[in-house]
C-alpha positions as CSV (number, residue, x, y, z in Angstrom):
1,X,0.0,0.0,0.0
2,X,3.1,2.5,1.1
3,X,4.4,1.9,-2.6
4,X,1.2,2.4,-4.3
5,X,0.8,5.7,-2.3
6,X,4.3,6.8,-3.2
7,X,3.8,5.6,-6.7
8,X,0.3,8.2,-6.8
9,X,2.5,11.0,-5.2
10,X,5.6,10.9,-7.8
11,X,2.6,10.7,-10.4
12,X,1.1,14.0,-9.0
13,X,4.1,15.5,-8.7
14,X,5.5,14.7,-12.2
15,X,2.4,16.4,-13.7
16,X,2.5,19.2,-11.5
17,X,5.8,19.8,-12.8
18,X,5.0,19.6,-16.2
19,X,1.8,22.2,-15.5
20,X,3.9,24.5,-13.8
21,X,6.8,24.3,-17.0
22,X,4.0,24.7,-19.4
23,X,3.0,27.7,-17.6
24,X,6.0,29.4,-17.3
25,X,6.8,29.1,-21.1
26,X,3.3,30.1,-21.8
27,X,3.4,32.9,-19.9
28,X,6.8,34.6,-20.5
29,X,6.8,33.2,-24.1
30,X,11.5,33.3,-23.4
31,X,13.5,33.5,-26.3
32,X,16.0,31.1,-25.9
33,X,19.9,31.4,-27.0
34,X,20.7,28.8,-29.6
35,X,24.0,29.2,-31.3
36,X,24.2,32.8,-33.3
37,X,20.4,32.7,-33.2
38,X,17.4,33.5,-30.9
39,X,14.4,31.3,-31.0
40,X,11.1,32.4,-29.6
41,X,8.6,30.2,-28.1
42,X,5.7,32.7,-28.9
43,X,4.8,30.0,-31.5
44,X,3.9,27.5,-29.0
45,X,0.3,29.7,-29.5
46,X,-0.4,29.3,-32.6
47,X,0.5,25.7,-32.6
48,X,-1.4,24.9,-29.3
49,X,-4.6,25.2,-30.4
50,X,-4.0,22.4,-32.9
51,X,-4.6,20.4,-30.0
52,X,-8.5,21.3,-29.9
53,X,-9.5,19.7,-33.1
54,X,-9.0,16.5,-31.8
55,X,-12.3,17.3,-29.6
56,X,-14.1,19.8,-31.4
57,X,-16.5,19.9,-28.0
58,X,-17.1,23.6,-26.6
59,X,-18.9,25.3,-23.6
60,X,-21.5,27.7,-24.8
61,X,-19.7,30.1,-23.0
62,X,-16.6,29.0,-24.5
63,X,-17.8,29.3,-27.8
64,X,-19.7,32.6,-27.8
65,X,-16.1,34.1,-26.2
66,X,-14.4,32.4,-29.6
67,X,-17.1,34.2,-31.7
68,X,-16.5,37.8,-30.1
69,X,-13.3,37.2,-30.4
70,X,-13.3,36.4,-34.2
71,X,-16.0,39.3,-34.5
72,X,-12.9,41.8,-32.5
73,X,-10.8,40.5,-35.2
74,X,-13.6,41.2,-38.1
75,X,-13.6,44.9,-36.7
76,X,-10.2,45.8,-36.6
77,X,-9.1,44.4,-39.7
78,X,-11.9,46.6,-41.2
79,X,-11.0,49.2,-39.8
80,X,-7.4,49.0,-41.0
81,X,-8.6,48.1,-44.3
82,X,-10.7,51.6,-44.1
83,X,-7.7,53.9,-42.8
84,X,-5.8,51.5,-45.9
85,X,-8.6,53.1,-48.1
86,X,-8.1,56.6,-47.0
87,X,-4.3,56.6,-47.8
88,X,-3.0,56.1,-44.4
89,X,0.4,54.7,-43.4
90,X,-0.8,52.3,-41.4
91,X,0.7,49.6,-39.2
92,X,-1.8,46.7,-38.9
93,X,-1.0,46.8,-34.9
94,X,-5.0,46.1,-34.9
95,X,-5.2,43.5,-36.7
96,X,-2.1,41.6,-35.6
97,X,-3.1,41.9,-31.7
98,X,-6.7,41.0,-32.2
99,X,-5.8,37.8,-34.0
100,X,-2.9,37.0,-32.2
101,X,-5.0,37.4,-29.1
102,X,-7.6,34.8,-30.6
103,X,-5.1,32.7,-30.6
104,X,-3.7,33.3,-26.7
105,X,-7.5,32.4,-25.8
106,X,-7.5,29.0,-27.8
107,X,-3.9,28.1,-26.3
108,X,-5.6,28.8,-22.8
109,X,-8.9,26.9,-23.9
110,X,-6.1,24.1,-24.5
111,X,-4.5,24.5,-21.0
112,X,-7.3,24.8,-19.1
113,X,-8.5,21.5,-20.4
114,X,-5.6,19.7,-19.3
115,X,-5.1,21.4,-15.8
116,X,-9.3,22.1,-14.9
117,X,-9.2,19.0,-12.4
118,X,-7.0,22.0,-10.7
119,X,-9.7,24.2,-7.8
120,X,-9.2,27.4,-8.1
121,X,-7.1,27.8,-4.9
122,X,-4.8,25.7,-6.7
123,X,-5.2,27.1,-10.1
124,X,-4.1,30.5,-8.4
125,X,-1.6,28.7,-6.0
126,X,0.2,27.5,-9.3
127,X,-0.1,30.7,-11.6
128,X,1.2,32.5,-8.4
129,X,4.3,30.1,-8.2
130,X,5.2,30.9,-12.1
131,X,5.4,33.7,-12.0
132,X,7.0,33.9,-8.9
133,X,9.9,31.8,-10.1
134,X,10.2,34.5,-12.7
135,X,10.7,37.4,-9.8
136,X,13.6,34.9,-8.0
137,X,15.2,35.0,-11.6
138,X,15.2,38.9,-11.8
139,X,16.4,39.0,-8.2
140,X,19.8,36.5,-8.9
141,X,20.4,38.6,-11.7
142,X,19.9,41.6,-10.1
143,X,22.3,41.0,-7.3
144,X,24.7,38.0,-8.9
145,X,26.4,39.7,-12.1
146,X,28.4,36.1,-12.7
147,X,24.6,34.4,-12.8
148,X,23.8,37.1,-15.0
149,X,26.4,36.4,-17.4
150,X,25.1,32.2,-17.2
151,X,21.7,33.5,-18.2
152,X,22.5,35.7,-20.8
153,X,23.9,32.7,-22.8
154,X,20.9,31.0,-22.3
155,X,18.0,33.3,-22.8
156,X,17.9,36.2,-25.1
157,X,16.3,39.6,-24.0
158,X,15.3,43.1,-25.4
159,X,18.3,45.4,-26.5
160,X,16.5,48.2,-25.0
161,X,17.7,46.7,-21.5
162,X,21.2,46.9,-22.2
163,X,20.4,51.1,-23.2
164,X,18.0,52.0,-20.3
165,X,20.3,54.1,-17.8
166,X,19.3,52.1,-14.4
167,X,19.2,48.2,-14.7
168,X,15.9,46.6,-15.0
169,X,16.2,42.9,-15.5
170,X,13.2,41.4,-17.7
171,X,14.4,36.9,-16.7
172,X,12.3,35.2,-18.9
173,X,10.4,37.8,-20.2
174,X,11.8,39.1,-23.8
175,X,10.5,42.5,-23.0
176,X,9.7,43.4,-19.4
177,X,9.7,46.9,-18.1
178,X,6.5,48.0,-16.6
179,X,4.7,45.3,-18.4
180,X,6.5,42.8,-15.9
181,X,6.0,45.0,-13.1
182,X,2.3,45.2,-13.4
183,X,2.1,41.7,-13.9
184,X,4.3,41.3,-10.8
185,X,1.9,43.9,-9.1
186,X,-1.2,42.0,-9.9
187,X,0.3,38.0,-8.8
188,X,1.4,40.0,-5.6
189,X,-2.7,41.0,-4.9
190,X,-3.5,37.5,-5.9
191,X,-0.8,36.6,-3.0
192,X,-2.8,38.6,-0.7
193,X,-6.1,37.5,-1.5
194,X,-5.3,33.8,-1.2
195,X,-4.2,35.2,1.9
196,X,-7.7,36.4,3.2
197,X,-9.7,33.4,1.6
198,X,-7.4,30.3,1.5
199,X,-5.2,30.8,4.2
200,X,-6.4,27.6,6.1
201,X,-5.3,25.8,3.3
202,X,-1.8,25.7,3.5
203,X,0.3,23.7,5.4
204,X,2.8,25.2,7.8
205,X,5.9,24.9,5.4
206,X,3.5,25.8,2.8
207,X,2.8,29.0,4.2
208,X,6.5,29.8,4.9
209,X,7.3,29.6,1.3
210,X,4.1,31.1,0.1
211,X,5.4,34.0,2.4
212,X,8.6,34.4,1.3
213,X,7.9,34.1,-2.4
214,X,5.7,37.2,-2.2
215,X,8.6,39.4,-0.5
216,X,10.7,38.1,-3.5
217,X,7.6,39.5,-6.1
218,X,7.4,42.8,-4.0
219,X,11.5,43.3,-4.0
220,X,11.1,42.4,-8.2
221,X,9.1,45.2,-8.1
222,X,11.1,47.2,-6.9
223,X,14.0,46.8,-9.8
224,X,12.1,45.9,-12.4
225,X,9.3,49.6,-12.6
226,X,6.7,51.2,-10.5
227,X,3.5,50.2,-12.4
228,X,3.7,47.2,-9.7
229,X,3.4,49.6,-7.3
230,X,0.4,51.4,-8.5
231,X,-1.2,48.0,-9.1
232,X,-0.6,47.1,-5.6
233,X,-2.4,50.1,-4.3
234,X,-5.5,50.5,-6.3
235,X,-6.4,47.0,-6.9
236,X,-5.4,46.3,-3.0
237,X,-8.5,49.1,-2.6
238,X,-10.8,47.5,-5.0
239,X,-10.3,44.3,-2.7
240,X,-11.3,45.7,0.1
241,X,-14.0,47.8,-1.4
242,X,-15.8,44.5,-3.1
243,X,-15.7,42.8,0.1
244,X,-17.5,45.8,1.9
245,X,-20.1,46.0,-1.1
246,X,-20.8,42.8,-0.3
247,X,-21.0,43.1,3.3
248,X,-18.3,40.5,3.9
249,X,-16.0,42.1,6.6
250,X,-19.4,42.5,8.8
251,X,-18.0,38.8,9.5
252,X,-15.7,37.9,12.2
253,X,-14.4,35.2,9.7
254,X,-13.4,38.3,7.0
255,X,-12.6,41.0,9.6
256,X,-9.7,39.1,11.0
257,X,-8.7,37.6,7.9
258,X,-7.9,41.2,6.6
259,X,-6.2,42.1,9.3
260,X,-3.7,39.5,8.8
261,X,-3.4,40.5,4.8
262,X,-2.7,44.0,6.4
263,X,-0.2,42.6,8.8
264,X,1.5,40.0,6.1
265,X,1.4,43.2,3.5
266,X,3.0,45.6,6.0
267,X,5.7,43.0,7.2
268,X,6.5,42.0,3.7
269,X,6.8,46.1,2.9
270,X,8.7,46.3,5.8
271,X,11.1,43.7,5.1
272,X,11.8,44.5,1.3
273,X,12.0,48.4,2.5
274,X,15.2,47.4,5.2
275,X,16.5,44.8,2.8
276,X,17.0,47.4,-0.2
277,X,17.4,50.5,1.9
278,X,20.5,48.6,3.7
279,X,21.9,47.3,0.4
280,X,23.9,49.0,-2.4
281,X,20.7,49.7,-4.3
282,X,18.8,52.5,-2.1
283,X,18.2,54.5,-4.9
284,X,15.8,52.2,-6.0
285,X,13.5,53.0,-3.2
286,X,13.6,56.5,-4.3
287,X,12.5,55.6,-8.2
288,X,10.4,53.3,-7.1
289,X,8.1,55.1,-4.4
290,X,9.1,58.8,-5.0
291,X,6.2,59.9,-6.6
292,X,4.3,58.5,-3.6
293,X,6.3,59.9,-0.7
294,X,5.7,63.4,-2.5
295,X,2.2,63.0,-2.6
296,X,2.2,61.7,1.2
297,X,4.3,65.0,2.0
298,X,2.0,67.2,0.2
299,X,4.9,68.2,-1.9
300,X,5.1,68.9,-5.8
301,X,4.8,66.1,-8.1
302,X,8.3,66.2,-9.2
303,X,9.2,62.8,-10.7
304,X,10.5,63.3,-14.7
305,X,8.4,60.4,-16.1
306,X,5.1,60.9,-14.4
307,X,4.8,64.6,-15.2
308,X,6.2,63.8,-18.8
309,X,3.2,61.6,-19.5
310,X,0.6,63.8,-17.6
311,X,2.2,67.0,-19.8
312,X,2.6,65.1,-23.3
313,X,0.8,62.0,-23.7
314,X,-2.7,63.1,-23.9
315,X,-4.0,64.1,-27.2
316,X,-6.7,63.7,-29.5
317,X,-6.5,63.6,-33.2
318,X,-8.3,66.6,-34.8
319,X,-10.1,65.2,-37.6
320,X,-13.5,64.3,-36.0
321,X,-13.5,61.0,-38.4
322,X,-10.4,60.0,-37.5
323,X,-11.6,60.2,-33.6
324,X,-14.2,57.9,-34.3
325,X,-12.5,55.3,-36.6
326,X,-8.9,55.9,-36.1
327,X,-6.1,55.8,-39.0
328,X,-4.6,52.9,-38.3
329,X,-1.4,53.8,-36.7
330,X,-1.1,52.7,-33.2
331,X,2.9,53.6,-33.3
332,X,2.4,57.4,-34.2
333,X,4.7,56.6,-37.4
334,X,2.4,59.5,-39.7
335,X,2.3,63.4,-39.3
336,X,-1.5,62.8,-39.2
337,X,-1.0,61.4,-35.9
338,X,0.6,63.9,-34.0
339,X,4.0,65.5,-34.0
340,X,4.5,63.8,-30.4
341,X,4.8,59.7,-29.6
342,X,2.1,59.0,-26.6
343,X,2.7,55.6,-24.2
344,X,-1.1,56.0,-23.1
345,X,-3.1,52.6,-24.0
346,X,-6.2,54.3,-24.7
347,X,-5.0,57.3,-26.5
348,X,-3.2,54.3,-29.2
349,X,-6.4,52.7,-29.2
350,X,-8.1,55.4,-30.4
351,X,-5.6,56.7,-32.8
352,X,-5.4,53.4,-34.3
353,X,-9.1,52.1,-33.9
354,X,-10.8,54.7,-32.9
355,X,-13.1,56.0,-30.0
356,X,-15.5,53.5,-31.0
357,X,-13.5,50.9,-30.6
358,X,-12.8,52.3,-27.0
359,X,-16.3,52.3,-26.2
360,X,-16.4,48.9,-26.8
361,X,-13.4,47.5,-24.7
362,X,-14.7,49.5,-22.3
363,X,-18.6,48.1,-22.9
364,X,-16.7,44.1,-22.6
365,X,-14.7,45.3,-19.7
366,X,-18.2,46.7,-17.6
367,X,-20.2,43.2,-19.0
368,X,-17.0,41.3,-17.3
369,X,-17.4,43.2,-14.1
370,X,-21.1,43.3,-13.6
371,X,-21.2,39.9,-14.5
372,X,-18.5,38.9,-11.7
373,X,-20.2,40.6,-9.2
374,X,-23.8,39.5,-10.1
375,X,-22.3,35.6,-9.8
376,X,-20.2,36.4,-6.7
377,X,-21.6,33.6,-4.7
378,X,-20.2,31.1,-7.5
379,X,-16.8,31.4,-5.6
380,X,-15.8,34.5,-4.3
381,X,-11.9,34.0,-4.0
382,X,-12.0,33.3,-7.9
383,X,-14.9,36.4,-8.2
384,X,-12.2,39.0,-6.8
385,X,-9.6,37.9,-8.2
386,X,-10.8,38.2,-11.8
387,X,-12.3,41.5,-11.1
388,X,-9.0,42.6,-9.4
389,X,-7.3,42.0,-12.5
390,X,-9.8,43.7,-15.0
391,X,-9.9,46.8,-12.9
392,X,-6.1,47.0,-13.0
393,X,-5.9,46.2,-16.7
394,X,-8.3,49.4,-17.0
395,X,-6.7,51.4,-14.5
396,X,-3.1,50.4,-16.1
397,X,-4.3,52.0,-19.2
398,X,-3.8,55.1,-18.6
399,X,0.1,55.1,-18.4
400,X,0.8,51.9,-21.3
401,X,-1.0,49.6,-24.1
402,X,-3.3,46.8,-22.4
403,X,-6.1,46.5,-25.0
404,X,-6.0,42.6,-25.7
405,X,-1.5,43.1,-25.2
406,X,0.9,41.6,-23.4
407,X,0.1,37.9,-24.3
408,X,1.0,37.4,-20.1
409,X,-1.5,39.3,-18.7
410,X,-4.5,38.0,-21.0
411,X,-3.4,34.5,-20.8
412,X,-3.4,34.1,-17.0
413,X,-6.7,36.4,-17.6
414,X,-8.1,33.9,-19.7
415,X,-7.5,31.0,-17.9
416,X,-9.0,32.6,-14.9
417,X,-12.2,33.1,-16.7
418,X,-12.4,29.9,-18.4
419,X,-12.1,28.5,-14.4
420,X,-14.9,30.7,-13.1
421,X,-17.1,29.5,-16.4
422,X,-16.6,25.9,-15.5
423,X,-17.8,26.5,-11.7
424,X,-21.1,24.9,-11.4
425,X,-24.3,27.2,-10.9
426,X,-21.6,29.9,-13.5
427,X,-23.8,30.0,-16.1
428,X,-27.6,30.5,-16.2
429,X,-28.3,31.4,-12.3
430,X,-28.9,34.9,-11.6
């Protein structure tokens, strides 16, 4: 009997080790170093979903999220093929994330029907830990410049990190920036709300490790860009703020769960704070939570970046046409577009697709949320955690690109949905 249990455990552990590999390459898509060349694994997506025509079997949910996907792709090739018509220089950005995007859903689909005997507790317990081993990669080669060197053989990154004039390691992500920040941000608020509804779950050592591998994600932050940060803050807030909509810290059971996310939050801020402030790299601290400090102080918002993009970013194009449909150029590669390049995700969604095309991101975005929150009861761990996320993918608009882009965020976003869609009582219980 001892050797059919150990038999059963290597078994489980084997295939956890293989879910966890596939979604680390799934998520950070690597380019890895092979001889003079660097190969991508980004076309592990379009390959993937191979895998579904060997069971052509769909959800109805699932298959009315394929069709509005194919109809998002239907729209924005039309609409490149209209600013094509009107003699614009156009860069097909539109059409190429819409499609490519398609695809990122169907790999999930493919995932998720390999790892749904996963709970959700889990599901997140394992999505937390992949990316997590990311943020212990961007740490070693933060602080180790001979592991560095190791890695640098192996896995190719973004030129742009070698020119950027403070050191942002991107690990496994080809380009990271505040792209990998935010999705740090984001894992760390899934930390903390496993935290509040799971916590029972884990073991002792379990919840040593689990511990530790969010001050590591919290210290990434730190090095790799502030949009973590923000994250952090805001969709911390919206947390809290579903749970008091939904009278949930009236309970004792709630109440005292929070105050121990507040007490594991404020230790693990504590602890990364001392760790960095006593290190060689203190002046991270600064570029990392200036512009929050000034605001705390009542001081002037000083910091270079946030003022540039508050001063220059936001624009409109003048041609009322062109507000509504776009011109195709999501780059700002055309005079018509403006004489200035703006980072701001929905000022390039409307330049390239139009205000219309906002409205409706925006529309899918407010269906998502109300939906959520109508269907709370489903399971309300998975509940705030997807509307955590959409909140901060609206919210993280306003500094970079997150319509439909990166492939990291709307993959674990995806399979997150696909989760909540397979809980019994999901569909067709108001």
């Amino acid at each position: 009997m001892n050797s059919v249990n150990i038999f059963w455990k290597i078994q489980a552990a084997t295939k956890m080790i293989w879910i966890f590999t596939g979604l680390i390459l799934l998520i950070y898509l690597p380019h890895f170093k092979f001889a003079s060349s660097s190969i991508s694994t980004a076309p592990l997506l379009y390959l993937l979903p191979l895998f579904l025509l060997a069971d052509l079997h769909f959800q109805k949910t699932q298959l009315l999220a394929i069709v509005c996907l194919l109809f998002v792709v239907g729209w924005m090739v039309s609409l490149d093929l209209l600013a094509l018509i009107r003699q614009f220089n156009i860069d097909f950005r539109g059409s190429k994330i819409a499609i490519y995007n398609l695809f990122v859903f169907l790999s999930a689909l493919v995932i998720y029907r390999n790892i749904k005997f996963l709970n959700a507790v889990e599901l997140l317990r394992v999505i937390h830990a992949a990316v997590g081993f990311n943020a212990i990669l961007v740490i070693l080669i933060f602080i180790d410049s001979e592991f560095e060197a190791i890695f640098n053989l192996l896995v190719d990154v973004n030129p742009l990190y070698f020119e950027y004039p403070i050191r942002r390691p991107t690990g496994l992500m080809y380009t990271g920036f505040s792209y990998l920040s935010s999705l740090f941000g984001i894992i760390f608020v899934f930390g903390l709300i496993l935290v509040v509804e799971a916590w029972h779950l884990f073991g002792r050592f379990s919840k040593m490790l689990f511990i530790v591998l969010q001050a590591v994600i919290f210290t990434a932050i730190m090095v790799v860009g502030r949009s973590g940060v923000l994250v952090i803050l805001f969709a911390t807030l919206v947390y809290i703020l579903v749970l008091l909509m939904k009278g949930k810290l009236s309970k004792p059971f709630y109440f005292y769960r929070l105050l121990k996310l507040i007490a594991v939050f404020i230790s693990i801020l504590a602890g990364g704070y001392v760790a960095v402030l006593s290190s060689d790299y203190s002046s991270y601290l600064d570029w990392a939570f200036g512009f929050i400090t000034s605001s705390f102080q009542g001081e002037t918002l000083t910091d270079s970046s946030v003022l540039e993009l508050a001063e220059n970013h936001y624009f409109l194009p003048p041609a009322e046409v062109d507000f509504l449909f776009g011109i195709g150029d999501f780059n700002f590669d055309t005079e018509v577009a403006h004489s200035y390049h703006s980072d701001v995700g929905y000022i390039k969604l409307i330049f390239g697709a139009g205000a219309l095309s906002l409205v409706g991101v925006l529309a899918i975005a407010m269906y998502l949320l109300f939906s959520l929150y109508r269907k709370f009861h489903i399971n309300e761990m998975l509940s705030s955690t997807i509307l955590v996320f959409i909140v901060s993918l609206i919210i993280l608009n306003f500094k970079d690109f997150y319509v439909f882009n990166p492939s990291a965020h709307f993959f674990i976003l995806y399979l997150l949905i696909l989760k909540f869609l397979d809980m019994p009582q999901a569909v067709g219980r108001k």
